[in-house]
ROTORLO-457622 format. One line per 3 residues: number of its first residue (from 0); for each residue x, y, z of N, C-alpha, C. Coordinates in nm, 3 decimals, padded with zeros to 5 digits, always signed. Layout:
BEGIN
NUM> X:Y:Z:X:Y:Z:X:Y:Z ~ ...
This chain:
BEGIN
0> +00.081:-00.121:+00.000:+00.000:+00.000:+00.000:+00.085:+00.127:+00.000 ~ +00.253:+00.106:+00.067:+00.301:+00.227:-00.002:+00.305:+00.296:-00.100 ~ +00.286:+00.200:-00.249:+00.320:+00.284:-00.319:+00.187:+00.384:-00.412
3> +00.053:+00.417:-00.276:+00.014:+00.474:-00.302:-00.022:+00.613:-00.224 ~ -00.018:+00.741:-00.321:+00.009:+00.828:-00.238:-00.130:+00.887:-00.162 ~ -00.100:+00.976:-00.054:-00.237:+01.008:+00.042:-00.268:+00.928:+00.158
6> -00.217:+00.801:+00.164:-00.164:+00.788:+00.299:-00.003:+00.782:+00.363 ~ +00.038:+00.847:+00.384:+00.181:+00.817:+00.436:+00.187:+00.803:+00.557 ~ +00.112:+00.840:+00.620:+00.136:+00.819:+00.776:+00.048:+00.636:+00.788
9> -00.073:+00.624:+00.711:-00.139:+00.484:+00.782:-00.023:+00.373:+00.737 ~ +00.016:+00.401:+00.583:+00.092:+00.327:+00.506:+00.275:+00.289:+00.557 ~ +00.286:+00.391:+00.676:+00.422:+00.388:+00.717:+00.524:+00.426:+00.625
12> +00.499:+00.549:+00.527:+00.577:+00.559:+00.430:+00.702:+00.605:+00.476 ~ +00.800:+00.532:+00.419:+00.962:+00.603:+00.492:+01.016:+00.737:+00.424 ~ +01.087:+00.800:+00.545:+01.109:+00.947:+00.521:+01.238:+00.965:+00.400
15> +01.298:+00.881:+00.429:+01.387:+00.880:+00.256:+01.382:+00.838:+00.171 ~ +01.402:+00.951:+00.070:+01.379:+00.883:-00.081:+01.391:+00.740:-00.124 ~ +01.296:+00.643:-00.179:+01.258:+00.542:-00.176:+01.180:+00.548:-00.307
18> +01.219:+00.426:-00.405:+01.150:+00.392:-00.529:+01.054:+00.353:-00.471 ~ +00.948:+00.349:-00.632:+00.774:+00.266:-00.594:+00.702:+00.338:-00.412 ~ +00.722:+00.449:-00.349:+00.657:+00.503:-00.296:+00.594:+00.630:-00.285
21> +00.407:+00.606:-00.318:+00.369:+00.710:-00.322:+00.358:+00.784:-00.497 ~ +00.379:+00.670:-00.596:+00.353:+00.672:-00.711:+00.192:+00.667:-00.803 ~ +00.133:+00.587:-00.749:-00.010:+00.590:-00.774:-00.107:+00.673:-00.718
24> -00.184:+00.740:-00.776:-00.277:+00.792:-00.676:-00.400:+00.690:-00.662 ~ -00.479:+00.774:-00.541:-00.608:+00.703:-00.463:-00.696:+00.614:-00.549 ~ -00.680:+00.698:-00.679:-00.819:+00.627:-00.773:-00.788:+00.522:-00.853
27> -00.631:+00.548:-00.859:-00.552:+00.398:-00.911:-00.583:+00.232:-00.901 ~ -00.644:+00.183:-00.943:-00.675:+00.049:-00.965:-00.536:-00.050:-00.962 ~ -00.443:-00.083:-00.880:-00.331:-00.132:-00.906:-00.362:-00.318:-00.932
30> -00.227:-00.333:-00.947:-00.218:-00.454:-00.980:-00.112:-00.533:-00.971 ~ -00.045:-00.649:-00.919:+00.072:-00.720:-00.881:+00.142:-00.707:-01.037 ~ +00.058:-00.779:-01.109:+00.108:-00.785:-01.265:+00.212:-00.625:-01.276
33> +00.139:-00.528:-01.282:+00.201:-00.386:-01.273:+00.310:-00.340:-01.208 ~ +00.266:-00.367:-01.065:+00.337:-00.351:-00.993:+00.478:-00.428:-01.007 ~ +00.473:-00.531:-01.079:+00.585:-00.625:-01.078:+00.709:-00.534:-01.171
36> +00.627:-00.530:-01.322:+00.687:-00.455:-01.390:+00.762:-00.342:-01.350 ~ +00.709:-00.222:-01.269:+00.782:-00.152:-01.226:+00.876:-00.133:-01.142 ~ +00.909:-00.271:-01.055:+00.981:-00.323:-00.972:+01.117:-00.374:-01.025
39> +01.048:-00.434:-01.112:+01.146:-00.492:-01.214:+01.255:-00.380:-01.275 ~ +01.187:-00.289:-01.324:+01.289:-00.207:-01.396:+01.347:-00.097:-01.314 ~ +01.290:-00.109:-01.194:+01.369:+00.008:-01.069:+01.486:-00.082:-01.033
42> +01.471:-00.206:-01.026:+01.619:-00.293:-01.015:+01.679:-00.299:-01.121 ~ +01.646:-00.359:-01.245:+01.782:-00.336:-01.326:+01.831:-00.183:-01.348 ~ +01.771:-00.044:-01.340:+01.817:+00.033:-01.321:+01.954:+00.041:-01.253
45> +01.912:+00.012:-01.100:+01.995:-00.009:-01.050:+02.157:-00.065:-01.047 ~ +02.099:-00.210:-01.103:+02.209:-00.314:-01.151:+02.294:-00.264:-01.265 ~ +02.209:-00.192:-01.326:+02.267:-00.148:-01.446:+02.406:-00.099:-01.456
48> +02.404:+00.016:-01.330:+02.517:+00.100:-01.309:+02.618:+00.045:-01.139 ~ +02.567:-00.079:-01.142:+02.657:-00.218:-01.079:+02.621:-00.167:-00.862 ~ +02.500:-00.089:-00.900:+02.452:-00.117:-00.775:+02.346:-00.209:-00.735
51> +02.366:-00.206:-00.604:+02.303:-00.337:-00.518:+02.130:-00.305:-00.487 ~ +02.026:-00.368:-00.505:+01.869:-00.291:-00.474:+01.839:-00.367:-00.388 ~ +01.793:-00.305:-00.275:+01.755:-00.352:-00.126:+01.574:-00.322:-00.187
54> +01.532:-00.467:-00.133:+01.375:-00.458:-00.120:+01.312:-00.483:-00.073 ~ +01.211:-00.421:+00.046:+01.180:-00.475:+00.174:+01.019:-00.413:+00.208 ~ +01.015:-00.486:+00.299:+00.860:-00.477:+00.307:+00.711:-00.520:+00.212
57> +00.640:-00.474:+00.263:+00.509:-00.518:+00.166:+00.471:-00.656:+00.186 ~ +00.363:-00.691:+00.107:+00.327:-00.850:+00.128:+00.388:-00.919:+00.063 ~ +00.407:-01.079:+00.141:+00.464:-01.186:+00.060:+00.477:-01.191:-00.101
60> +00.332:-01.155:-00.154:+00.318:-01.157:-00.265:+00.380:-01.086:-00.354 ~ +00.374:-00.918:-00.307:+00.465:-00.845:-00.414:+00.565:-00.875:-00.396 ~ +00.615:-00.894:-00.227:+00.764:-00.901:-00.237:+00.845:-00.974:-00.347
63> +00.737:-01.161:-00.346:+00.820:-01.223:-00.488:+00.783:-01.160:-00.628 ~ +00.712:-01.096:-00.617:+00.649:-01.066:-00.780:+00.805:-00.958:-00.793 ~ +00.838:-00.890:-00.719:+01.000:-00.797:-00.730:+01.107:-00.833:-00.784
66> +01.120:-00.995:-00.679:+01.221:-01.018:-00.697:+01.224:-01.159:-00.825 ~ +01.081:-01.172:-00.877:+01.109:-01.351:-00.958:+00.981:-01.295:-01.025 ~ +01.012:-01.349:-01.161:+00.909:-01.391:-01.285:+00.796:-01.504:-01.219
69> +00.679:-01.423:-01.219:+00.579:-01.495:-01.161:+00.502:-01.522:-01.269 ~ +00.400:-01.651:-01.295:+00.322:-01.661:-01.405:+00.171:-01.572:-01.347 ~ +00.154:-01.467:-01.385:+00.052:-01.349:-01.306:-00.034:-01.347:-01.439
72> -00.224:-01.356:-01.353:-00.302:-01.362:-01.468:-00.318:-01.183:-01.523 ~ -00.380:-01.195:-01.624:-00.423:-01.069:-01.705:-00.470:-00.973:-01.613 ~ -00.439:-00.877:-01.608:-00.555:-00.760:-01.534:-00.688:-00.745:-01.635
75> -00.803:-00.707:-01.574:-00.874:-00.713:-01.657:-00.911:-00.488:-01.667 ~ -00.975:-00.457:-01.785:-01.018:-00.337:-01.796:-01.165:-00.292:-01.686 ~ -01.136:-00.191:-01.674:-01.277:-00.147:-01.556:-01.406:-00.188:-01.576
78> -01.434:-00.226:-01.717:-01.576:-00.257:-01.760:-01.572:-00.368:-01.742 ~ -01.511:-00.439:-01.763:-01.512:-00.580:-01.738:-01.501:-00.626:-01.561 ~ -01.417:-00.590:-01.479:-01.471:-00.538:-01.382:-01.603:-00.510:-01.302
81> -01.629:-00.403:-01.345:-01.747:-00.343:-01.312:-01.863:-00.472:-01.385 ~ -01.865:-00.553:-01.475:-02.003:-00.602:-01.542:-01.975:-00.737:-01.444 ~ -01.858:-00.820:-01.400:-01.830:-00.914:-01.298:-01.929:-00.872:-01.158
84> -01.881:-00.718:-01.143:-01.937:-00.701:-01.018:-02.096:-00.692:-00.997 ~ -02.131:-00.633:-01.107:-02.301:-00.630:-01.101:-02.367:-00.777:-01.137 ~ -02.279:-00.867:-01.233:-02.341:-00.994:-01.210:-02.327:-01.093:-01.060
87> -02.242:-01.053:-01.020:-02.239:-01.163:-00.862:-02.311:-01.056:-00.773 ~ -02.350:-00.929:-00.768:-02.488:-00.862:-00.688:-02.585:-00.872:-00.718 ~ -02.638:-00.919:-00.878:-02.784:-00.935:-00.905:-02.785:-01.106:-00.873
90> -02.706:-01.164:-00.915:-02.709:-01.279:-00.878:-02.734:-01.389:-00.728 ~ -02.626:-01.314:-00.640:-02.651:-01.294:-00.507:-02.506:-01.428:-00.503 ~ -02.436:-01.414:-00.358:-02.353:-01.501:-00.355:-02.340:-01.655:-00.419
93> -02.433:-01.704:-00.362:-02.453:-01.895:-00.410:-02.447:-01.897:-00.571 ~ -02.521:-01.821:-00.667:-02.548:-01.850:-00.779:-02.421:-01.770:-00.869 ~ -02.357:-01.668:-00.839:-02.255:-01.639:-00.881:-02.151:-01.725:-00.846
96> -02.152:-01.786:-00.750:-02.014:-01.873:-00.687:-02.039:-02.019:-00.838 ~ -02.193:-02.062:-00.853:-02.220:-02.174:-00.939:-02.173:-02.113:-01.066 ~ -02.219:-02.027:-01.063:-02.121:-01.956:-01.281:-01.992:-01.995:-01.251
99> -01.927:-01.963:-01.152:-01.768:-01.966:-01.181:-01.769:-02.120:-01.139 ~ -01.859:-02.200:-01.100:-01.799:-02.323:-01.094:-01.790:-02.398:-01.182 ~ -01.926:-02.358:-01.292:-01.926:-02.391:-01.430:-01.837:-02.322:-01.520
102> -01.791:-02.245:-01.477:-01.666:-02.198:-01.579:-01.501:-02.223:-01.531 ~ -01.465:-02.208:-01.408:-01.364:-02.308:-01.360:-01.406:-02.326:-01.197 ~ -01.376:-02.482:-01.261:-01.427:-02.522:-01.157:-01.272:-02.545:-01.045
105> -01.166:-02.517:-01.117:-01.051:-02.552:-01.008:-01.019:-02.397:-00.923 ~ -01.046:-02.272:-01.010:-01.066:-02.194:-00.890:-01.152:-02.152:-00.798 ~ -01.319:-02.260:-00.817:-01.433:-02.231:-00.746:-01.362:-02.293:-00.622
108> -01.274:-02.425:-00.625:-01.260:-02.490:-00.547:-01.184:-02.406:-00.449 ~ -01.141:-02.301:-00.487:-00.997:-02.298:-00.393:-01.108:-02.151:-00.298 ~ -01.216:-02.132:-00.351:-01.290:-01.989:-00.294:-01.398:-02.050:-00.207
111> -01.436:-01.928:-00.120:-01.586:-01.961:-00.070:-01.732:-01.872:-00.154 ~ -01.814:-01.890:-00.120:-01.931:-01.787:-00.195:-01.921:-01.695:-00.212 ~ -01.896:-01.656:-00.038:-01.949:-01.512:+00.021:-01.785:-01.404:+00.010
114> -01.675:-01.441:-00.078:-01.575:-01.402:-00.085:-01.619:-01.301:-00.218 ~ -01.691:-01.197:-00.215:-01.712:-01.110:-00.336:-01.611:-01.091:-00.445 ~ -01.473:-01.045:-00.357:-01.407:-00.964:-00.457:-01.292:-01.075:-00.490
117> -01.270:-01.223:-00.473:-01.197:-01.288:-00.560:-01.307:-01.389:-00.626 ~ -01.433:-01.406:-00.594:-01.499:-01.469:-00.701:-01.543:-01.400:-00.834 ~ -01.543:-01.285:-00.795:-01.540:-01.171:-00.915:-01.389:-01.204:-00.990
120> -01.314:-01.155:-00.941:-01.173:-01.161:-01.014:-01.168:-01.302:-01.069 ~ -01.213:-01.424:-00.996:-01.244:-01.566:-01.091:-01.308:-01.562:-01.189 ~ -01.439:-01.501:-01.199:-01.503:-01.428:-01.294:-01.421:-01.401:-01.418
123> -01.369:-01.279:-01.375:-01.319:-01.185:-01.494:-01.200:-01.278:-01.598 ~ -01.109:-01.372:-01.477:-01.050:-01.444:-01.552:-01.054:-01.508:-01.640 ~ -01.177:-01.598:-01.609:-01.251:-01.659:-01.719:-01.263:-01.651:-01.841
126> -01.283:-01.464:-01.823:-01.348:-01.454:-01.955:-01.226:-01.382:-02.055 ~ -01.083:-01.370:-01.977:-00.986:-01.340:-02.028:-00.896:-01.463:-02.073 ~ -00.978:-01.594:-02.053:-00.887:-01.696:-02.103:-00.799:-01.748:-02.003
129> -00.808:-01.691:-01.860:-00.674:-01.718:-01.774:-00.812:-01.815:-01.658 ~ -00.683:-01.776:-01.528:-00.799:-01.889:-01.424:-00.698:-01.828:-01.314 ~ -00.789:-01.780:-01.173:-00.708:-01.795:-01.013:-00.615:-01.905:-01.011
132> -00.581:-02.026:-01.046:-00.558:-02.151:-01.049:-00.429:-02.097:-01.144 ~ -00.343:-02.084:-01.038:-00.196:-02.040:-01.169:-00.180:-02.196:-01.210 ~ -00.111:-02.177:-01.336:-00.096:-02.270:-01.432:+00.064:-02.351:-01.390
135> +00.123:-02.300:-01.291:+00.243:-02.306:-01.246:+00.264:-02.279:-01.152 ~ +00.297:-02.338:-01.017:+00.357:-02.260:-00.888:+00.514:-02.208:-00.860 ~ +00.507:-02.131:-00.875:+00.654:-02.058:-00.899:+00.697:-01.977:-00.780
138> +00.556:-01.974:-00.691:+00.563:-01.888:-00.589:+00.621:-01.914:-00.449 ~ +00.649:-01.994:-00.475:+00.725:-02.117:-00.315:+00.874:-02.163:-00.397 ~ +00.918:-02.115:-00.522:+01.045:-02.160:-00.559:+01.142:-02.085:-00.477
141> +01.279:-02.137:-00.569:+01.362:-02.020:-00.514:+01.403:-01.960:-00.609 ~ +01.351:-01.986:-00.719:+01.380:-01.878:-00.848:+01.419:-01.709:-00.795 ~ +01.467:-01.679:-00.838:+01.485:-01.552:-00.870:+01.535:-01.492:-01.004
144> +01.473:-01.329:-01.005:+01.548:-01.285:-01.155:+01.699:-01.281:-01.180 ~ +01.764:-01.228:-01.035:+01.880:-01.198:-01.028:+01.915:-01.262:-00.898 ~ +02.036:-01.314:-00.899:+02.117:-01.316:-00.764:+02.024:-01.263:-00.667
147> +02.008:-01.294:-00.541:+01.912:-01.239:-00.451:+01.957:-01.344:-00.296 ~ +01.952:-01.236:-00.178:+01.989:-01.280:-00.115:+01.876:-01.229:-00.014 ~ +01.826:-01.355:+00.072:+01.660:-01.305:+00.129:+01.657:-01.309:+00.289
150> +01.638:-01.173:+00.361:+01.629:-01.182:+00.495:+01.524:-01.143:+00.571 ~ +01.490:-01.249:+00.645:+01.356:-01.201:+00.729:+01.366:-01.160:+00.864 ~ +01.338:-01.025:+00.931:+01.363:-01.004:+01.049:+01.259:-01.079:+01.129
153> +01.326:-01.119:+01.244:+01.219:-01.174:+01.397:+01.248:-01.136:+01.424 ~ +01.127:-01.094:+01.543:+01.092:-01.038:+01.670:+01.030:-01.144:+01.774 ~ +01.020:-01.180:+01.902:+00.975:-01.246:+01.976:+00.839:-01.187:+01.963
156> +00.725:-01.276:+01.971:+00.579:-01.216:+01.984:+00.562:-01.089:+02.111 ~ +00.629:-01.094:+02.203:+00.571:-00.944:+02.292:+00.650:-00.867:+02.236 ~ +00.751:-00.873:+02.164:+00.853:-00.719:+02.144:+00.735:-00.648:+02.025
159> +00.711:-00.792:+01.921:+00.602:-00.734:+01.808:+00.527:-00.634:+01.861 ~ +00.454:-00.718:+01.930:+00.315:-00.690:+02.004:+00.358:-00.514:+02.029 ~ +00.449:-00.500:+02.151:+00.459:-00.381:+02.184:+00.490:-00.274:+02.073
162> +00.573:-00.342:+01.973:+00.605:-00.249:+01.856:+00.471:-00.205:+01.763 ~ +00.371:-00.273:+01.787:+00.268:-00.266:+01.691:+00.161:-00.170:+01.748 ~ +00.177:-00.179:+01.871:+00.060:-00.076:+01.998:+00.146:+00.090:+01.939
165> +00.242:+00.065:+01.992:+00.355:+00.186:+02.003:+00.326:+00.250:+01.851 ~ +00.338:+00.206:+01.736:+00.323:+00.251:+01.609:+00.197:+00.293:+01.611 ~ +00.095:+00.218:+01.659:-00.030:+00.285:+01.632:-00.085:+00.408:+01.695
168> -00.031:+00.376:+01.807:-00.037:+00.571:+01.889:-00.011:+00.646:+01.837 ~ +00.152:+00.620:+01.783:+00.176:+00.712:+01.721:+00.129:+00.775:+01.603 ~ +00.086:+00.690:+01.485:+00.007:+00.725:+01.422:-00.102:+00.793:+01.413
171> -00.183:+00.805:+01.574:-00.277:+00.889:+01.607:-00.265:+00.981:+01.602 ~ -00.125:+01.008:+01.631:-00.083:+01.152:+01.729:+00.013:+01.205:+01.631 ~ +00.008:+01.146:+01.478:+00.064:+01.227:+01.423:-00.021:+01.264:+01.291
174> -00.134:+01.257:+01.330:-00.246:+01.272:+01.248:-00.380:+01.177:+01.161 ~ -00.322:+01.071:+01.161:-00.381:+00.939:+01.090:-00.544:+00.918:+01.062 ~ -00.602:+01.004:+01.164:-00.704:+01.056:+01.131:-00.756:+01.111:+00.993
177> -00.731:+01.188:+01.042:-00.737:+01.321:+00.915:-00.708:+01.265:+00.807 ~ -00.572:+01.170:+00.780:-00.558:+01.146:+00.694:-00.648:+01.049:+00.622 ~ -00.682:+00.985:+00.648:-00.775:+00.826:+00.670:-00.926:+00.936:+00.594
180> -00.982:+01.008:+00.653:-01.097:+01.056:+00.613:-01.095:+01.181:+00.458 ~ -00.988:+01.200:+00.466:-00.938:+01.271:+00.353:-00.957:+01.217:+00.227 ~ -00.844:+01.055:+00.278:-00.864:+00.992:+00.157:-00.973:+00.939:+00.118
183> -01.105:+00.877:+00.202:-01.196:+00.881:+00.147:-01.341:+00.979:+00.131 ~ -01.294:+01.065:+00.136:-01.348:+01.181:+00.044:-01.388:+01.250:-00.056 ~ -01.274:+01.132:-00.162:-01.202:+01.169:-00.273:-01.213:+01.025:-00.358
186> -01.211:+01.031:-00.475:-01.241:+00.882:-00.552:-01.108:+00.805:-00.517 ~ -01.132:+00.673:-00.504:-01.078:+00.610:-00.462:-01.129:+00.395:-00.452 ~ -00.986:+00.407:-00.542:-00.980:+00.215:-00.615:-01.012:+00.125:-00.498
189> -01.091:-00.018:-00.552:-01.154:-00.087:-00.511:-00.984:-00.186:-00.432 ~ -00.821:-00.132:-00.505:-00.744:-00.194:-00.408:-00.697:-00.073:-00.281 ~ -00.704:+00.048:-00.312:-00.649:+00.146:-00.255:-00.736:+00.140:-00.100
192> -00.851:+00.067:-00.116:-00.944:+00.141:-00.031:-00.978:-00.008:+00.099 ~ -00.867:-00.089:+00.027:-00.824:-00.192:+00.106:-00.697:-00.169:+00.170 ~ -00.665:-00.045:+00.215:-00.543:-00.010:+00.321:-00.566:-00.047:+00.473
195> -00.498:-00.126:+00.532:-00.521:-00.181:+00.632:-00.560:-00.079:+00.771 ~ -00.675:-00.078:+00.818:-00.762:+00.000:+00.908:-00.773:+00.128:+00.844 ~ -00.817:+00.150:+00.741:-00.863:+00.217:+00.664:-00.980:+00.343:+00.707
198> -01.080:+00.224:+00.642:-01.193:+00.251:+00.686:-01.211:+00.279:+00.894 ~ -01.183:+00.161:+00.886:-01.153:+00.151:+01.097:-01.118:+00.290:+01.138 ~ -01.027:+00.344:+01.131:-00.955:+00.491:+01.156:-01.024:+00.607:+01.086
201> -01.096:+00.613:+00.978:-01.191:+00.736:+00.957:-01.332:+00.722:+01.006 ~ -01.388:+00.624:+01.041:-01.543:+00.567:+01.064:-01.508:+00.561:+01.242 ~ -01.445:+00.478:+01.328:-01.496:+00.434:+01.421:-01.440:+00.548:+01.531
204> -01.478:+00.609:+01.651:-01.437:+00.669:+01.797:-01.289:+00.638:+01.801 ~ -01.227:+00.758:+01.823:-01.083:+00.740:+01.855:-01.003:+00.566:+01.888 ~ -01.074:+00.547:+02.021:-01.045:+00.460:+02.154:-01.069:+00.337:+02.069
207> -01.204:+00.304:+01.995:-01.213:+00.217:+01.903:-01.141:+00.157:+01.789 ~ -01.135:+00.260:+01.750:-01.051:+00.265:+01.620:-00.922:+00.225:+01.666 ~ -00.850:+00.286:+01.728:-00.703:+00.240:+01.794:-00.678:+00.078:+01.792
210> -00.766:+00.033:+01.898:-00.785:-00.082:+01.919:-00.805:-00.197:+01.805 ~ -00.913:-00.147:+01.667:-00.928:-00.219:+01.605:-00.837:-00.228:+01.522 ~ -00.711:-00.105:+01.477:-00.579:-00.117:+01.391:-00.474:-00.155:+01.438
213> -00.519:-00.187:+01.608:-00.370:-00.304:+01.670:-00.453:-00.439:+01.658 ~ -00.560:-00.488:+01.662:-00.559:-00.608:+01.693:-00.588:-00.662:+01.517 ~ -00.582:-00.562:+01.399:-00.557:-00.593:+01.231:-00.459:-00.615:+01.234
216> -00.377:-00.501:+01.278:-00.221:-00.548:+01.240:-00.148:-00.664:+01.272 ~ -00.183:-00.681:+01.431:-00.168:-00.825:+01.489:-00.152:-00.915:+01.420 ~ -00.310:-00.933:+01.363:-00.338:-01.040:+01.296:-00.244:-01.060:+01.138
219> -00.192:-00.958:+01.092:-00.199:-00.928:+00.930:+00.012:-00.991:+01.011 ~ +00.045:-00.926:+01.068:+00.215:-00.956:+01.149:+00.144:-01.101:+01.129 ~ +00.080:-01.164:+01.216:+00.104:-01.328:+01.215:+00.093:-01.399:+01.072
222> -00.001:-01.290:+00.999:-00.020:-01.390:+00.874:+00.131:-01.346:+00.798 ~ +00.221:-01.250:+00.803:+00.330:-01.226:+00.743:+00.452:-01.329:+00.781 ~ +00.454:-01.361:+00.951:+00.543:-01.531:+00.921:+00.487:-01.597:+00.941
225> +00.392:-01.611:+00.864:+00.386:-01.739:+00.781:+00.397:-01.765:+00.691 ~ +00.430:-01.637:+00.562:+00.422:-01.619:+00.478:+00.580:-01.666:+00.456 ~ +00.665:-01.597:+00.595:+00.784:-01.568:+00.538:+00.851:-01.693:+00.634
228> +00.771:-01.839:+00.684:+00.858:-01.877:+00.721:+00.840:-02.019:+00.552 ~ +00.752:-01.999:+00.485:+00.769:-02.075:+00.315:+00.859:-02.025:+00.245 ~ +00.935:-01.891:+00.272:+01.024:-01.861:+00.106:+01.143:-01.927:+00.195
231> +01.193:-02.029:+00.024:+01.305:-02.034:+00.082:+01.415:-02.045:+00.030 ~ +01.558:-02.068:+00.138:+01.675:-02.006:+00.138:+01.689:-01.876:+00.230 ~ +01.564:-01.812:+00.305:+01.538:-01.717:+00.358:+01.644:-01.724:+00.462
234> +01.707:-01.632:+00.552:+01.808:-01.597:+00.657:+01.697:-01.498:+00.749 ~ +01.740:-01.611:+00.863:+01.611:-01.557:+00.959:+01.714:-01.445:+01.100 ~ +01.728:-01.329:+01.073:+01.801:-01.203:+01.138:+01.743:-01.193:+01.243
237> +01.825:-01.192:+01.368:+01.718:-01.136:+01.523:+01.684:-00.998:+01.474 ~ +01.584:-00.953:+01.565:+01.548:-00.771:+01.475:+01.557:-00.727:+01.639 ~ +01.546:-00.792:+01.742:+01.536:-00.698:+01.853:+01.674:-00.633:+01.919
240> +01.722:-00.576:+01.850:+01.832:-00.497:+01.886:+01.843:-00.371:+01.770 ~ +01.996:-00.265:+01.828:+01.979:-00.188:+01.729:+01.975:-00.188:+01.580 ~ +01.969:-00.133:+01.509:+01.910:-00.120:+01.331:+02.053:-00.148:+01.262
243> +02.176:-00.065:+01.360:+02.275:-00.020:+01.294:+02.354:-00.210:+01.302 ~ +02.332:-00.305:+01.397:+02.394:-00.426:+01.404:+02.307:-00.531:+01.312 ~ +02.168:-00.510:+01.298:+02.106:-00.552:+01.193:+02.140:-00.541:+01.054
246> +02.156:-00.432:+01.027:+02.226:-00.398:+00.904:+02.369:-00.454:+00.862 ~ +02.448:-00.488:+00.991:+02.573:-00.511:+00.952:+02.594:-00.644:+00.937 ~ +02.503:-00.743:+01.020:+02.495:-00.891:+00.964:+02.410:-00.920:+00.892
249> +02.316:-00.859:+00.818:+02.296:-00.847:+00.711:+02.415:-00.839:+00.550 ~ +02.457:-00.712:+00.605:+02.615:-00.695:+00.479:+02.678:-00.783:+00.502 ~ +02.684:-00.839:+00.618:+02.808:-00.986:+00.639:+02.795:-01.107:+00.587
252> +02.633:-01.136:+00.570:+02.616:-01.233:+00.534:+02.590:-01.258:+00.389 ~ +02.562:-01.149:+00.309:+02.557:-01.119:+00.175:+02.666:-01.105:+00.109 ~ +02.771:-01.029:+00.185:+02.902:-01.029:+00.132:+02.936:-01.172:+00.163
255> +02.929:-01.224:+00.204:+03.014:-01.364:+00.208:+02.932:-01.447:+00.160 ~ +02.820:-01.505:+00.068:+02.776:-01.560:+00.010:+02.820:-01.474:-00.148 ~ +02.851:-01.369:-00.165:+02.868:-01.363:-00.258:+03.056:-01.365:-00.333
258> +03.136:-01.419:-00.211:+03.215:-01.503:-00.204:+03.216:-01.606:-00.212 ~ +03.164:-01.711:-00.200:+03.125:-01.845:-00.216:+03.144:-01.894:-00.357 ~ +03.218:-01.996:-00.337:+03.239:-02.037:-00.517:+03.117:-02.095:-00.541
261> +03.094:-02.075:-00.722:+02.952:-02.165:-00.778:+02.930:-02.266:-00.775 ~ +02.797:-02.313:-00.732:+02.816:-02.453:-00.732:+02.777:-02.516:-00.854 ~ +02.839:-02.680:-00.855:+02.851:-02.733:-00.981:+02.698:-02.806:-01.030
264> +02.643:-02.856:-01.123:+02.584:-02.899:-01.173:+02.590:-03.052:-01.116 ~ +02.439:-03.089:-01.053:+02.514:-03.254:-01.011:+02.579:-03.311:-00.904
């Protein structure tokens, strides 16, 4: 969700210049497919002129779509879109979930009914020739485009915990409000408007709201290792200490894998 602009404070946008943040606006319809692409060419940029591209954060998902050729279905155009969405509302959950079962039935399997916005996107696939049901799992490899060296910080569950309360205050208190109701004010995409406590932080009582964007985040932190204890080759970094010793066994361990002679075939 960083790299859309108008939230920086919910989104945690970092204060130094940083590719892919704050590039799209609100009404932007994004897309992994997209997003990949532009990821893609902010690194060979990089590589180009024989520097190193650090890429961090975000969900499991983009993270690999950054770093590895993913087989990613079609985006579809807004009308097409939009005519998905009015057929699974006139339809009503059960009988839209049965179209896509008659049209694939291997990504009905993997959905529930009442899941609107990926039985729609099963929908749309359909009719673009593709299917939810990648044709290839590439996403649990260890492929990569380039050389890539992958580190996941831990935290013990209470250091999280406290780090996740602590961020969210602060976020209060440095406006998050305001910002949160701003952005929906203003037109704004059916992914943009899935920013995590979003809605929660412009709709609900201070005291409420607080509460309900620590115990999201909570939840969204646990679903992230798990995400990140499947990639692999991953290097699992303690994070509860300072940034500046994190960083340096980090460089230690990258530099010395990239010492390592190649290995052979066999």
């Amino acid at each position: 969700m960083q790299v859309y602009s108008g939230l920086p404070i919910l989104t945690a946008q970092p204060q130094r210049p940083t590719r892919l943040v704050g590039v799209w606006s609100l009404s932007h319809t994004g897309s992994v497919a997209e997003y990949a692409r532009l990821a893609h060419a902010a690194v060979d940029q990089l590589t180009a002129v024989g520097k190193v591209a650090v890429v961090t954060g975000g969900t499991g998902l983009y993270l690999r779509a950054a770093l590895a050729e993913l087989d990613l279905p079609p985006a579809p155009t807004p009308e097409q879109r939009a005519r998905w969405e009015q057929v699974y509302d006139r339809l009503g959950p059960e009988r839209a979930y049965g179209v896509l079962v008659g049209r694939d039935p291997g990504a009905a399997a993997k959905l529930h009914a009442n899941d609107r916005r990926r039985v729609v996107r099963a929908l749309e696939l359909t009719e673009l020739e593709s299917s939810l049901r990648p044709r290839s799992d590439r996403l649990w490899t260890s492929e990569t485009r380039l050389p890539t060296a992958i580190f996941g910080l831990e935290l013990p569950p209470d250091v999280l915990t406290l780090r996740i309360e602590r961020r969210a205050l602060e976020m209060f208190e440095a406006g998050v409000v305001e910002e949160a109701r701003a952005a929906l004010r203003q037109p704004i995409s059916a992914t943009a408007v899935r920013a995590l406590g979003l809605r929660e932080v412009a709709e609900l009582q201070p005291e409420e709201a607080l509460a309900a964007l620590v115990r999201r985040t909570r939840r969204y932190a646990a679903y992230q290792r798990k995400w990140m204890r499947r990639i692999p080759d991953l290097v699992s970094v303690n994070a509860d200490r300072p940034a500046a010793e994190i960083a340096n066994e980090i460089v230690e361990v990258a530099s010395a894998r990239q010492r390592l002679p190649a290995r052979r075939a066999g």
